[in-house]
N, C-alpha and C positions, 0 to 999 in steps of 0.2 A: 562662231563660224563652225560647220560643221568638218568635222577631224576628216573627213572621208574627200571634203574641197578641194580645189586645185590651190585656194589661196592656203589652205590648211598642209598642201603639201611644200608650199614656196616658203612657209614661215619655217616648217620643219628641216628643209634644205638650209636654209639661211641659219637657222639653228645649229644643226650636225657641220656646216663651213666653220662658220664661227667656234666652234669647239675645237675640232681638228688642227686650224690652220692659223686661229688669231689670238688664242686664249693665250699665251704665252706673254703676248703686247701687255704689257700692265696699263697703258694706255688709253686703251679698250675697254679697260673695265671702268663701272663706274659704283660710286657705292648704293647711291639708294636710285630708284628712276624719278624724275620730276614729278612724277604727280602718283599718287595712289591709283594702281591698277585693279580692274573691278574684279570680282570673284567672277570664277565660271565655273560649273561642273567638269566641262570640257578639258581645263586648265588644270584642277584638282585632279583630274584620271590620268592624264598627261602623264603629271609630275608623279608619283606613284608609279606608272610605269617605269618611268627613265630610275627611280628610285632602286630598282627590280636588277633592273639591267645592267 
């Protein structure tokens, strides 16, 4: 998806809630995700930014 999307803004909202407001639920968390999620350049520049931050 490109970063600059509206779905690419809804994910990153949904992201920055979930930190803020749920991380704390141990419940929430899970340890690995069900399936292997695919590489993205997108996803790699992401993560490196929040890394930053």
């Amino acid at each position: 998806m490109d970063v600059s999307s509206e779905e690419a803004q809804t994910v990153a909202s949904g992201l920055f809630n979930w930190y803020q407001f749920e991380l704390n639920d141990r419940n929430n968390l899970k340890s690995e995700p069900p399936e292997p999620l695919p590489e993205s350049v997108e996803l790699k520049r992401l993560l490196r930014q929040l890394a930053v931050a």
